[in-house]
C-alpha positions as CSV (number, residue, x, y, z in Angstrom):
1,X,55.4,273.3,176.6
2,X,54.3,270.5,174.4
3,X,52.2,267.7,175.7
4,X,50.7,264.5,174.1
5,X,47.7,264.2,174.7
6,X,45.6,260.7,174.4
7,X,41.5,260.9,174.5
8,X,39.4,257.7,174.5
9,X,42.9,256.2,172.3
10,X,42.9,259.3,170.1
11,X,46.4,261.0,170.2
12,X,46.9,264.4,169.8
13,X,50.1,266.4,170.3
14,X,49.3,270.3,171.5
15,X,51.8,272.8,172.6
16,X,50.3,275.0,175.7
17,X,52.1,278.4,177.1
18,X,50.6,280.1,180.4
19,X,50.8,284.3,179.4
20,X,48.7,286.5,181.6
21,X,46.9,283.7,183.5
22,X,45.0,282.5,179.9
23,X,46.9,279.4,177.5
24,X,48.2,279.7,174.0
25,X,47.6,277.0,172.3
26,X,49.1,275.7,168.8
27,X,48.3,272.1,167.1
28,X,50.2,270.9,164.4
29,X,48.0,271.8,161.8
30,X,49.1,274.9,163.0
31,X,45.6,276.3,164.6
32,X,46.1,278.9,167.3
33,X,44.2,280.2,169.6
34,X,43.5,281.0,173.4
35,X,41.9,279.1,176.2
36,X,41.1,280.4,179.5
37,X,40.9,278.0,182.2
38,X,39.1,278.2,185.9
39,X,39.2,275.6,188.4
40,X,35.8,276.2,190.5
41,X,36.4,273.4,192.9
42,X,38.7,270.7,193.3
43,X,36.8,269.0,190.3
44,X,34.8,271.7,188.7
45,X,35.9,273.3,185.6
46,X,35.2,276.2,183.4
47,X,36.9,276.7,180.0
48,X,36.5,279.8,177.5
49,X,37.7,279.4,174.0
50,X,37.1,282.2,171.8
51,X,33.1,282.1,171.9
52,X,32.7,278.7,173.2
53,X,31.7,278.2,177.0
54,X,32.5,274.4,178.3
55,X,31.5,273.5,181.6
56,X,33.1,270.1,183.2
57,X,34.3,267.6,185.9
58,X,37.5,266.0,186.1
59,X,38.5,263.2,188.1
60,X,42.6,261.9,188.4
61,X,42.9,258.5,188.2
62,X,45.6,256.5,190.4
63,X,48.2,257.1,187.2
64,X,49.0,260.7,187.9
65,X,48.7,261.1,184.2
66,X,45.3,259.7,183.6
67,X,41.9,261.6,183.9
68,X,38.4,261.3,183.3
69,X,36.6,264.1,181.9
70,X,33.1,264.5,182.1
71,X,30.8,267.0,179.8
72,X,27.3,267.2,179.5
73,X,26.4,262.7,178.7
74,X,29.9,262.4,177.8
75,X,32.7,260.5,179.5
76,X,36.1,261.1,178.1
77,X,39.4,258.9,179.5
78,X,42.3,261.7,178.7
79,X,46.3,260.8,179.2
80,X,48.2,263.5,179.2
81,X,52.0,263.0,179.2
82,X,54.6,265.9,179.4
83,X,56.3,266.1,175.9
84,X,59.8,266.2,178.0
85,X,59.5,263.5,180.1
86,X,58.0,261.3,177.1
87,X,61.3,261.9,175.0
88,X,63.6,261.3,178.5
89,X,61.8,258.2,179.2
90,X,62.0,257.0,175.8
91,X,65.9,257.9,175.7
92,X,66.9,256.8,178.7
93,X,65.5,252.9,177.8
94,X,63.2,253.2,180.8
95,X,60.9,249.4,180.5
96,X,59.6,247.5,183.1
97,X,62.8,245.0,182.8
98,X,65.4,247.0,182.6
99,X,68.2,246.2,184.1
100,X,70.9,249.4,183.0
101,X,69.7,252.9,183.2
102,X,71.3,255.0,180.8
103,X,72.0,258.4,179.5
104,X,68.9,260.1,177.9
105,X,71.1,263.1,176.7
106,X,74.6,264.5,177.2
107,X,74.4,266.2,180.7
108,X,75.8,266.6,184.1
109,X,75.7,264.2,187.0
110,X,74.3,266.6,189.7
111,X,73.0,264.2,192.4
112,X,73.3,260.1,192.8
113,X,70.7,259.0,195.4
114,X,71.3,255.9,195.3
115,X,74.1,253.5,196.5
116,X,75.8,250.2,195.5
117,X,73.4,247.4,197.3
118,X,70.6,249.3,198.1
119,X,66.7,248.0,197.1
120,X,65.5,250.5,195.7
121,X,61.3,250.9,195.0
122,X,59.8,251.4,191.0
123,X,59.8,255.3,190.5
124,X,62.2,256.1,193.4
125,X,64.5,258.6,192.3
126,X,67.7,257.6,191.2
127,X,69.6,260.4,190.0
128,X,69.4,263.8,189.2
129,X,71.0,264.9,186.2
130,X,71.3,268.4,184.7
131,X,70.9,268.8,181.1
132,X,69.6,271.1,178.8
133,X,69.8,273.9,181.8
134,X,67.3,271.9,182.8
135,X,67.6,269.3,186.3
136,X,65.8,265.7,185.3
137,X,65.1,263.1,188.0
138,X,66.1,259.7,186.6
139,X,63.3,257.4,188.2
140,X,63.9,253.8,188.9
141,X,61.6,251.6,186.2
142,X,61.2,249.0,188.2
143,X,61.8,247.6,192.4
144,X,65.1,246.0,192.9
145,X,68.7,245.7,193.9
146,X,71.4,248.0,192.5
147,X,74.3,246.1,191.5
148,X,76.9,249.0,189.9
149,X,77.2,252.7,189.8
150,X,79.2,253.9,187.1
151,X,79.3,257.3,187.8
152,X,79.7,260.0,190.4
153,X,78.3,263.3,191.0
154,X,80.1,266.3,188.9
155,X,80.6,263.8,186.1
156,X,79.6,264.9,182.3
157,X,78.1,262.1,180.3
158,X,77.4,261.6,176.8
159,X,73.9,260.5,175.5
160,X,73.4,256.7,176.5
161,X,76.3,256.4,178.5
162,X,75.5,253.7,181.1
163,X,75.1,255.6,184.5
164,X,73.7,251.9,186.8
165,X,72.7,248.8,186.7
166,X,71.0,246.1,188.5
167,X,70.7,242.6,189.6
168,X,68.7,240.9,187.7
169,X,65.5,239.8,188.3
């Protein structure tokens, strides 16, 4: 799976595959490699590539994709953001002001969660829509009121196709 990967405002993109309980790595200068990973507490981490021993503590901030790494004297602030979810949020229009949610890709409506009227909270889940072969929760980008639902469960959709709006703020 790819990920992008942001340390002290350096961005890196890095595509990581679990095999046998080690990663494969590949960056897009095309190095390879392997990484073995093992979690010795809760924040306590030991990492093996090729000859190279690293020893470190990581602490998750309240963003559920922000760390802080510590090595040695260093201090490193790491974002890590799912390749995936990066490319549905960006489709899909997802800002703090939004006020339509649409499409990211053509898919299938599988689940609406949501009704006409109801408040909903910023990251509630909205819909779930399959595309892909693949389900994807459609997360509200902000708190508010949903004003329209223009679809319904079973529907297919094409890529930004409006699937609900809200009041405005």
């Amino acid at each position: 799976m790819k990920y992008e990967i942001e340390i002290d405002g350096e961005n890196f993109e890095i595509e990581l595959n679990k095999e046998d309980g080690k990663f494969k790595y590949e960056f897009p200068d095309g190095e390879k490699g392997e990484i073995t990973l093992m979690e010795l507490n809760k924040s306590e981490f030991f990492l093996k590539k090729g000859s190279d021993n690293y020893h470190f503590y990581s602490y998750k901030k309240e963003n559920n994709d922000e760390i802080s790494i510590s090595h040695g004297n260093c201090c490193y602030e790491v974002k890590v953001s799912d390749f995936r979810k990066r490319i549905l949020k960006k489709m899909s229009g997802v800002e703090e002001n939004v006020n339509r949610i649409v499409a990211p890709m053509p898919g299938k409506i599988v689940s609406i969660n949501v009704e006409e009227g109801d408040e909903v909270d910023k990251d509630s889940v909205l819909l779930v829509m399959e595309a892909m072969k693949m389900e994807n929760l459609l997360k509200s980008p902000r708190s508010g009121k949903i004003k329209k639902i223009h679809v319904k469960s079973g529907d297919s959709v094409e890529a930004k196709a409006t699937l609900l709006d809200f009041f405005e703020e």
